[in-house]
Structure formats: C-alpha cells, structure tokens
C-alpha positions in Angstrom: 99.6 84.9 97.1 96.5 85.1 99.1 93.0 84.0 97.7 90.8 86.9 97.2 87.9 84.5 96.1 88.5 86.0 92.7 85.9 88.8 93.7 85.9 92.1 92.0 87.2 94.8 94.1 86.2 98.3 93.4 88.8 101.4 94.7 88.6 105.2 93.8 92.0 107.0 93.7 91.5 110.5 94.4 94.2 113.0 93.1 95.6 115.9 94.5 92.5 117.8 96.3 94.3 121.3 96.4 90.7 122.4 98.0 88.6 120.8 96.0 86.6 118.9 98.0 82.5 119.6 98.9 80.0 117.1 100.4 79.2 116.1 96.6 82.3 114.0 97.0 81.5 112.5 99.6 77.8 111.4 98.4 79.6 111.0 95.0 81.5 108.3 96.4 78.9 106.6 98.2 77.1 106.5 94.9 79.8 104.8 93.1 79.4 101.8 95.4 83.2 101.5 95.5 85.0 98.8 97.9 87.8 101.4 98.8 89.2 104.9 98.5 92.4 106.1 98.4 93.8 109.7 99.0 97.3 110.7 97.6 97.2 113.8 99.1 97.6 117.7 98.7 94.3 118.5 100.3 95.4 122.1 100.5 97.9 124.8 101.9 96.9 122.7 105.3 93.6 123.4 104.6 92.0 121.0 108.1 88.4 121.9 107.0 89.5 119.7 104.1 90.4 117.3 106.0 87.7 117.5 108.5 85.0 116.7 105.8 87.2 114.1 104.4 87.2 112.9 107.8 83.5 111.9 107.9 83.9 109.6 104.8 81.4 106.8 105.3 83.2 104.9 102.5 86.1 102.8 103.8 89.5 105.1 102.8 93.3 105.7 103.4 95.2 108.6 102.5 98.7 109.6 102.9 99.6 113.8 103.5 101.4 115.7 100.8 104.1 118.5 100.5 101.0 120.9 100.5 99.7 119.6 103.5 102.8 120.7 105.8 103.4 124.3 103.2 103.7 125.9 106.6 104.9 123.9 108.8 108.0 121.8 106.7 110.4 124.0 105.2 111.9 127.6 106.7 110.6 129.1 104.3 106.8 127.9 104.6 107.6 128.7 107.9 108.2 132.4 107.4 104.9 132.4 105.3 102.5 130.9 107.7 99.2 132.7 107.8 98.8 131.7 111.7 100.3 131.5 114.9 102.4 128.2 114.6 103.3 128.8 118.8 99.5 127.7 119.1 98.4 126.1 116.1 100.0 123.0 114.7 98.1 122.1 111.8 99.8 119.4 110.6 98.6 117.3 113.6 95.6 118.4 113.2 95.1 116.8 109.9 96.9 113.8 111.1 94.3 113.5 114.2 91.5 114.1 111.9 92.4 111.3 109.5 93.6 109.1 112.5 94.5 105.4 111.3 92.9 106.6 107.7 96.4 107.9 107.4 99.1 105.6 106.3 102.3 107.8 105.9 104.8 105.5 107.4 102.2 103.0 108.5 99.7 100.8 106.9 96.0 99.7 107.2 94.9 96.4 106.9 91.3 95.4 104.9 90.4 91.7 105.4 87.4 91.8 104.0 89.4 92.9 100.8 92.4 90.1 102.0 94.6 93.5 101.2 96.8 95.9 103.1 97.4 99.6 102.1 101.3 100.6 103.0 102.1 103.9 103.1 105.2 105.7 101.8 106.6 108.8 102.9 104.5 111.3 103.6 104.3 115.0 103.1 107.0 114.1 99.7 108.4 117.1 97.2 110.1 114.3 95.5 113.4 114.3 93.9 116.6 113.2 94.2 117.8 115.5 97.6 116.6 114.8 101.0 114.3 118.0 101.8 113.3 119.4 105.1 115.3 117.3 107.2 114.1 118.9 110.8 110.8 118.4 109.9 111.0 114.3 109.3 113.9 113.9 112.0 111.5 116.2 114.7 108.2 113.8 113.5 109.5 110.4 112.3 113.4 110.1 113.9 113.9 109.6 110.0 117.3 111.5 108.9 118.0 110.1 105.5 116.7 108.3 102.4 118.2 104.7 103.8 115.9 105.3 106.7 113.1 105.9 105.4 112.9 102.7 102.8 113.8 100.8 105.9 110.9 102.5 107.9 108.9 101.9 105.0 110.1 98.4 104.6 109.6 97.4 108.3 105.8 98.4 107.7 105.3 96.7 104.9 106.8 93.4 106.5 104.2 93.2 109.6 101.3 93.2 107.3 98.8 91.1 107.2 98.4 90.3 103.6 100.6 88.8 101.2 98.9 91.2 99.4 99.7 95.1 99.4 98.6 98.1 97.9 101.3 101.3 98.0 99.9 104.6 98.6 102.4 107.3 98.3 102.2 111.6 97.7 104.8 111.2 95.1 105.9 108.5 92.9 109.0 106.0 93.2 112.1 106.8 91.4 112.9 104.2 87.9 109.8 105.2 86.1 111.6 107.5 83.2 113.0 110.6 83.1 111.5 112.4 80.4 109.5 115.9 81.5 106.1 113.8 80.0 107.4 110.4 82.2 104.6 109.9 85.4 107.4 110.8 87.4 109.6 113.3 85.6 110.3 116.9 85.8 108.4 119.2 83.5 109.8 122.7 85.2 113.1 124.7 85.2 115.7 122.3 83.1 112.9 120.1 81.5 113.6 116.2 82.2 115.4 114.0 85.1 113.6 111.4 87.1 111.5 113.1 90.4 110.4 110.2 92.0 111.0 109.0 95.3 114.3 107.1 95.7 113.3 105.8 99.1 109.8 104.5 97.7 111.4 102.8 94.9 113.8 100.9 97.3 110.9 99.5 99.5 109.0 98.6 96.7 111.8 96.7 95.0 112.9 95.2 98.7 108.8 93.9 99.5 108.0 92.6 96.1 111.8 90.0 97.1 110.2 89.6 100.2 107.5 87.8 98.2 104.6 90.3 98.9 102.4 90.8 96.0 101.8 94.5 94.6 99.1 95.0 92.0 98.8 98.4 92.5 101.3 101.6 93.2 99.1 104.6 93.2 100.1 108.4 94.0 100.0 112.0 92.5 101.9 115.0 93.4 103.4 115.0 89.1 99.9 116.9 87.7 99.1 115.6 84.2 98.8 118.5 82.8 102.3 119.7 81.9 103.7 122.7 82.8 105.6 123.4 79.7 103.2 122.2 76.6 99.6 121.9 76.3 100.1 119.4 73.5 100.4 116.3 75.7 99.3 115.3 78.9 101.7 113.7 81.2 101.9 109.6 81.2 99.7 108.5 84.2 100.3 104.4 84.0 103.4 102.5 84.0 103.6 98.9 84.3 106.0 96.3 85.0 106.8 92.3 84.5 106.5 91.8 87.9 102.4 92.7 87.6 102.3 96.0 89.2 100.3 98.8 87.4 101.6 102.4 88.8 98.6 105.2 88.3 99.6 108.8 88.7 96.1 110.1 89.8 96.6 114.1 89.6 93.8 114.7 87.1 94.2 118.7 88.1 91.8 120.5 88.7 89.7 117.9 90.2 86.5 119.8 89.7 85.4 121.7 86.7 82.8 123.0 84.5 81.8 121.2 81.4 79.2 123.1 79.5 76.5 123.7 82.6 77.3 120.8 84.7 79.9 120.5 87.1 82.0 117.4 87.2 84.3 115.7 89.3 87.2 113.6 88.6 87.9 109.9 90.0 90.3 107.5 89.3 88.6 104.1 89.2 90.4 100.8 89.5 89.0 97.2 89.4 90.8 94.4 91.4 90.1 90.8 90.8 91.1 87.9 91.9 94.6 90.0 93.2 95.2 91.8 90.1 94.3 95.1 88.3 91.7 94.8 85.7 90.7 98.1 84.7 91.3 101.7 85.4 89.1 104.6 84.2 89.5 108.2 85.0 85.8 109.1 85.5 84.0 112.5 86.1 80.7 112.8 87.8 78.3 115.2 87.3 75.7 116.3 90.1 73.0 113.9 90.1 76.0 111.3 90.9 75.7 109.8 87.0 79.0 109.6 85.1 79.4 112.0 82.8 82.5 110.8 81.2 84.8 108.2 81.3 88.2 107.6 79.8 90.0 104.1 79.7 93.4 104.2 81.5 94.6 100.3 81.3 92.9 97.3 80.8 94.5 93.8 81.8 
C-alpha cells in the first residue's frame, strides 16, 4: 500500500441531491475546509442547472450520475414522459459535459496530492438483480450485460495510479444483506432481497485480489429513511475484514428546516494514513457552523 505520509484526509459524501442544491453548498463546502467531495448522484429528474452550479465547485470533487439523472432519457417509459424535445435536447450529455472528468461513471480520477484514485462504478444504476435499460448502456458504453460491466469497471480500476482506491458508485454492491433495513436491501413491494449491484460487487471483490487497497466504498440511491416503517432508519455503514467501510450517504431530504434555521446534510469521512477514521453525518446551518453532528463509525 502506498504511503499517504499518515496525513489526515478530509472527504464530504454528498447524497442523493434530488434538487437540493443552492450556492450555500457550494460556500458550505468551502467552509468545511474538506480535501475532497464526492457526488453519488440523483441530482434530479435531469435537472443540468443542478449540475451546472455543481459544475463550478471550487472544491476538488467527483461524482458519478444516477437513475434520476437519465429519468428521461434511459428507459421507454421515461422516454414517453420527457417534458422536452429529446430530437434536440440530450440532457444526459449535457450533464456529463458539465461535470467533464469530475465524472467517474466507468472511469476514474486520479488525486496525487491525496496518493488516491476515485473509480467509478456504473452509472445511472436502479440496482437489482436484472440488467435494466439495455439500449441505453449498449447505445452509450457498448456494455450489454452484468459480466461486462465488472470487467469495464475492472479494467479502470487496473490503470490506476494508486494502489490506493476509493469506489464511487449511484447504488451499492450486491453481498451487503438482504433485509428491507440492510444498506442495500429492498424496503418496497415484497419487503427484503438484496438490491445492490452484482456487477459492482464483482469489481470490488476482483481489485481488492489484484492487491489494490479500498478503505472506502461510498454510494446512495437506498434512502435511509424506509419506505415502510418510520421506526428505524435504514443501516448506512457496513464493514468488512478486509478494511473497507461502505457508507450509504442518502440522508433524504438533504436540506431541511430545524426550528428557524435551515440545514444541510454532509457525510464527513476522515482518511489517515490510508484508512477510514471517522464518519459523521453533519448538517450545516447558514452561517456555515455545524449545527449537528451524528457519529457514523469510528476506527
């Protein structure tokens, strides 16, 4: 594993935006001081304005799309409910040319400074077990079936720089339980089964016998509030012997109102010397102050 000079490395994992972005953020993050941020996605119904002031970040970031983020564009049926002309818009691209090589859906982004890559998994990711949209990834990526994307995936991953690599991914991997409360499980319809990614879970498991060291698999798309009780919210850690900490970051809504002040949510994660110390979900009011913060894993 590389040396990281046993520094402390600071990264804010932003869940699923689902329009909930203003300026604030922006300055919010600056504020925090952090190293890194990371994007898991949903932005909106492929909302580019979004995107566009995401865009301007002066913070170093990566982000990888989400299901929302092609809910025209993917599927037939988004595709019958697209509010615009799809003959001369294409959306989609738009975000993706907005976030340029912020984005890290198939691809990765390499930090030296940090001694880290970020690797992407698949974007734009409903999760589950059945291989969804298949026009859409075969048209974009040439990618037709699970095997090909944890290859694609894989490939990335193997080119990196670092020995040591962050995953980013919309959804989670598959393997994390299969409870509806699980990070990864299924909380609608027929409560329970596993929804994670099957080809994430295979890259992850084929890069850490490559050697590559993963201290960190962060994502969202599961919100951890659960669809069928309000007494629980869903699991949003997992860990393994190996050393890497998964964080479910989709602390939905992202922004709301405590008493009079408005606060916004971030994940927080420490790093040091190559490992995950500490990860708080924080919410910052407007004056940039935390206003809360609740522990999530200490190491």
């Amino acid at each position: 594993m590389e040396n990281t000079a046993e520094r402390s490395i600071q990264i804010a994992v932003i869940g699923d935006v689902h329009d909930q972005w203003e300026k604030e953020d922006n300055l919010a993050l600056q504020q925090l001081g952090v190293d890194l941020a990371l994007f898991v996605g949903d932005f909106g119904n492929e909302s580019v304005e979004v995107v566009r002031e995401i865009s301007t970040l002066e913070v170093p970031f990566a982000a990888i799309l989400g299901n929302h983020d092609a809910w025209y564009s993917a599927s037939e049926w988004g595709r019958k409910k697209s509010p615009y002309d799809r003959e001369i818009e294409d959306r989609v691209q738009q975000q993706l040319d907005l976030l340029g090589k912020a984005h890290v859906g198939y691809g990765k982004l390499e930090f030296p400074e940090l001694g880290l890559s970020v690797v992407g998994g698949r974007p734009f990711s409903w999760g589950g077990s059945d291989w969804r949209n298949r026009d859409f990834y075969r048209d974009r990526y040439g990618i037709n079936d699970f095997e090909e994307s944890t290859a694609r995936i894989v490939e990335v991953a193997k080119d990196a720089a670092h020995q040591t690599l962050i995953f980013l991914g919309h959804n989670g991997p598959s393997g994390l339980g299969d409870r509806a409360e699980d990070i990864c499980g299924r909380d609608w319809g027929e409560l329970g089964g596993d929804h994670g990614d099957l080809d994430f879970a295979g890259a992850i498991a084929q890069v850490l016998d490559l050697g590559k060291h993963i201290p960190l698999v962060t994502f969202g798309h599961m919100h951890h509030r659960l669809r069928h009780t309000r007494e629980q919210l869903r699991t949003n850690i997992c860990t393994t012997p190996q050393g890497t900490i998964y964080l479910n970051a989709a602390a939905v809504p992202r922004i709301i109102q405590i008493g009079g002040d408005v606060v916004r949510n971030f994940s927080l994660v420490s790093l040091q010397g190559g490992r995950v110390k500490t990860i708080d979900l924080i919410w910052i009011d407007e004056n940039g102050t935390i206003h809360s913060s609740t522990p999530l894993y200490s190491g």
